[in-house]
C-alpha positions as CSV (number, residue, x, y, z in Angstrom):
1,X,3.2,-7.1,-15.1
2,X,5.4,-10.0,-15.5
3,X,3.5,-13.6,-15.0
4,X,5.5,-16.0,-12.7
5,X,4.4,-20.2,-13.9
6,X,4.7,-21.9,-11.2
7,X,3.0,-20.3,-7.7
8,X,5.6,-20.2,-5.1
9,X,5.6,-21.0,-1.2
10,X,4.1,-17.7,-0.6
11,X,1.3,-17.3,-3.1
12,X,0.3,-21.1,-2.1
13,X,0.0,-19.8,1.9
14,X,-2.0,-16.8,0.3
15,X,-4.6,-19.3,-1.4
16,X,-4.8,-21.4,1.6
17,X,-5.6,-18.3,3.9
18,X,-7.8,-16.4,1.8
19,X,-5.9,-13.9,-0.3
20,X,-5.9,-13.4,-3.7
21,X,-2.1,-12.1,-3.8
22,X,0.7,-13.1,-2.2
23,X,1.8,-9.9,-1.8
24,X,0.1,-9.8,2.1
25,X,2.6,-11.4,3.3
26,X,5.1,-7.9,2.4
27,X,2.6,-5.9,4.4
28,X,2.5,-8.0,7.1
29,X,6.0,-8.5,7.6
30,X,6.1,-4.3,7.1
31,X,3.2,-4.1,9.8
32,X,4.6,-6.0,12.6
33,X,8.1,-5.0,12.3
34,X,7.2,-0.7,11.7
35,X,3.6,-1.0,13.9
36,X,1.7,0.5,10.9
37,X,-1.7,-0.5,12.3
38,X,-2.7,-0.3,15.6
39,X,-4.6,-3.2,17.5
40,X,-7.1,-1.0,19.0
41,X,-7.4,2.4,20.3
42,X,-8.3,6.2,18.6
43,X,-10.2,6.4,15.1
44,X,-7.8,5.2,12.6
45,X,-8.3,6.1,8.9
46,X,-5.9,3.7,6.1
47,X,-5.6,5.0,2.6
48,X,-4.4,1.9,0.2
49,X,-3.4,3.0,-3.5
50,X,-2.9,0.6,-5.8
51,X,-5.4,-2.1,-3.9
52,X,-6.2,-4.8,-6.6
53,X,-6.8,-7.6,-6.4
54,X,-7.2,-6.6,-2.7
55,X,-5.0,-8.4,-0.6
56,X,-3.3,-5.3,1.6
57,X,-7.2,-4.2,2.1
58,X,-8.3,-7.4,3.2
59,X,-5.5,-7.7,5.4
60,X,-6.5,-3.9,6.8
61,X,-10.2,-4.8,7.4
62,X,-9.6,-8.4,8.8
63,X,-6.9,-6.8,11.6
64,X,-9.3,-4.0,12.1
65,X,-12.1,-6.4,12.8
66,X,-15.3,-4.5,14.3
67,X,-13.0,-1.5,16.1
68,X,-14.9,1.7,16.1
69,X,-14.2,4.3,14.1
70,X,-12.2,2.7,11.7
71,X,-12.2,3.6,7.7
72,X,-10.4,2.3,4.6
73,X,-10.3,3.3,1.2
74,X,-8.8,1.1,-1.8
75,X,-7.9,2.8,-5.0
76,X,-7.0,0.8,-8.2
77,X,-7.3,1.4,-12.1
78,X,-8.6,-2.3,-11.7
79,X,-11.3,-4.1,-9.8
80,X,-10.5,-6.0,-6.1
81,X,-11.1,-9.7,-6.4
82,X,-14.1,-10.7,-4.4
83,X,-13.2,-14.0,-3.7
84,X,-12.4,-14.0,-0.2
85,X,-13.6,-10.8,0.8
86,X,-16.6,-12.6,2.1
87,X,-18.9,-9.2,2.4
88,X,-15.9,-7.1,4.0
89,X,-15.9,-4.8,0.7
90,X,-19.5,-3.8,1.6
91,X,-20.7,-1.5,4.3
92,X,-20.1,2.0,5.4
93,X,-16.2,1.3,6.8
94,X,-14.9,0.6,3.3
95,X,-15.0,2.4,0.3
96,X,-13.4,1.3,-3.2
97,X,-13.0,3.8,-6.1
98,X,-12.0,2.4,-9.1
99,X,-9.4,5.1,-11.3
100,X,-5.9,6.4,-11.8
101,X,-4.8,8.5,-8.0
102,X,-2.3,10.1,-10.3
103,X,-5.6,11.9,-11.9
104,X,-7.2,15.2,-10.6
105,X,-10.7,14.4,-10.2
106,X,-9.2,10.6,-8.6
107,X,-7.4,12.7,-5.6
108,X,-10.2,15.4,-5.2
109,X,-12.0,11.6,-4.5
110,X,-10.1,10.2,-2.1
111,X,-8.7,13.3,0.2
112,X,-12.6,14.0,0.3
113,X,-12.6,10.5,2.5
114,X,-9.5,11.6,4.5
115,X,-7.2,12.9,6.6
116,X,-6.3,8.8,7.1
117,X,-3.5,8.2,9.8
118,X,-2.3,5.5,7.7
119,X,-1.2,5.5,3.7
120,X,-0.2,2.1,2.0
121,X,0.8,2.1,-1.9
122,X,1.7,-1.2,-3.3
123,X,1.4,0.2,-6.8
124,X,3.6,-1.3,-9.5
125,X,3.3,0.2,-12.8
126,X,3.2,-2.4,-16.1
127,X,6.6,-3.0,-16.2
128,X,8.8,-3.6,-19.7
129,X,11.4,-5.5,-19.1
130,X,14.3,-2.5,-19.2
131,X,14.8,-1.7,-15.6
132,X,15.6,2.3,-15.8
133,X,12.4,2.2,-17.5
134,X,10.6,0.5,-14.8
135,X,12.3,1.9,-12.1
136,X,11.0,5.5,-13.4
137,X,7.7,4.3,-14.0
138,X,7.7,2.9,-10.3
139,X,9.8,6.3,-8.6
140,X,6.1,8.2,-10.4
141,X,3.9,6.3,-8.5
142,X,5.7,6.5,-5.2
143,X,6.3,10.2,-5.5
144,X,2.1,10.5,-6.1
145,X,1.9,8.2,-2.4
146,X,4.3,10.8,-1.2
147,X,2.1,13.5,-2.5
148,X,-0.6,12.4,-0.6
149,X,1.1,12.4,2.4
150,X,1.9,15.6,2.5
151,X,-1.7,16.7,2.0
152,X,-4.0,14.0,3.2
153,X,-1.9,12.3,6.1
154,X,-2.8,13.4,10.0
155,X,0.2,14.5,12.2
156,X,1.5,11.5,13.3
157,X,0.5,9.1,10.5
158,X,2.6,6.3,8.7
159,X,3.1,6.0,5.2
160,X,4.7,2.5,3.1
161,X,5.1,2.8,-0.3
162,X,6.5,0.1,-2.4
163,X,9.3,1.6,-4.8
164,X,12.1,-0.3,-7.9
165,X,15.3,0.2,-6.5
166,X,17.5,2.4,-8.6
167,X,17.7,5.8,-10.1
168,X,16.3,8.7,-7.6
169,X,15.0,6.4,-4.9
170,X,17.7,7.6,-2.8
171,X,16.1,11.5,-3.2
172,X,12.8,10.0,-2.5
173,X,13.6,8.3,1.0
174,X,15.4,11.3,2.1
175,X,12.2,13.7,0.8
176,X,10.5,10.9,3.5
177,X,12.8,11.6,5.7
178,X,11.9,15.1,6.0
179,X,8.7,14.5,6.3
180,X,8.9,12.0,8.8
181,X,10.3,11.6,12.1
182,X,11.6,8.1,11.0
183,X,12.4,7.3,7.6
184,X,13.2,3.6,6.6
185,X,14.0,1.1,4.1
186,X,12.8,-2.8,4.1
187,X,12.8,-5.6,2.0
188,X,10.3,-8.6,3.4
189,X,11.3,-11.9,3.3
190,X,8.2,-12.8,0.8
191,X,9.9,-10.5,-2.2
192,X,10.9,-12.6,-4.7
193,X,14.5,-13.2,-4.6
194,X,14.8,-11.8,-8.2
195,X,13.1,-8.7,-7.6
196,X,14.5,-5.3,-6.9
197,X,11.5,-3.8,-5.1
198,X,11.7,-2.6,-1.6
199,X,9.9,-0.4,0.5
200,X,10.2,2.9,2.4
201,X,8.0,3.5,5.2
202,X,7.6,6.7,7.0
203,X,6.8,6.6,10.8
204,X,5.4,9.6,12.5
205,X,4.8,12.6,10.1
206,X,5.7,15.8,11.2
């Protein structure tokens, strides 16, 4: 992944509040304009791929607060950072498996833990500079999200997947759109102004 020097506006706020990344500031914007995570109510069961360092999961668990029945699981090829989790990446209501979810054996794993009402994919894959490349690379990993979807999301669930703009993106929303009563594209504010990421989020499967 490409290093930025200098820490921006955004990844400054994310020190000062407790998260490794800056990147929680994308899923809140995503959360309280699409209402991907419900203050209170049924059981609610979030699937986030691509978690490290862990910002979107602490985000999760700190909004879900001590609401019954709630479960999240985090998957990353790398470790979440623990310094800010204070003790939230402990206990029965979260569960971190550290692998590829493009693998087999990985998504036997995880839909074991489901059917989640909510799927969140942030995953970016080591990018290299050449932009169809990327964007490929990218389109993979939010076709695996969409994947999961299909099998491990409840009627009625909400996905956001992060994708590069370009190439067959435009096949991939619509695929969402068939899945999903409401298929959307977003761009938050805290995106970097250079960056050709967005996301697609999927309200309501059918």
């Amino acid at each position: 992944m490409r290093q930025y020097e200098k820490p921006d506006h955004w990844a400054l706020r994310a020190q000062k509040e407790g998260y490794p990344a800056r990147s929680v500031y994308k899923l809140q914007e995503l959360d309280e304009k699409f209402f991907l995570l419900p203050a209170s109510g049924q059981p609610f069961r979030v699937l986030d791929l691509g978690a490290a360092p862990g910002s979107w999961s602490l985000y999760v668990l700190r909004k879900a607060g001590s609401r019954r029945g709630f479960f999240l699981a985090a998957v990353d090829l790398a470790p979440l950072s623990r310094q800010y989790d204070q003790g939230l990446f402990e206990g029965e209501r979260f569960s971190f498996i550290q692998g590829d979810f493009t693998l087999p054996g990985v998504r036997a794993a995880i839909e074991d833990q489901g059917p989640y009402n909510l799927i969140l994919c942030d995953a970016a894959p080591a990018t290299t500079g050449n932009r169809s490349v990327d964007t490929l690379r990218s389109l993979v990993l939010a076709e695996e999200a969409l994947n999961y979807a299909e099998t491990g999301l409840a009627k009625g669930g909400r996905l956001a997947v992060k994708v590069f703009q370009g190439g067959d993106t435009a096949g991939l929303l619509q695929k969402i759109r068939r899945l999903f009563g409401t298929g959307k594209s977003f761009k938050p504010q805290a995106c970097r102004s250079g960056s050709f990421e967005t996301y697609y989020i999927g309200l309501d499967k059918r």
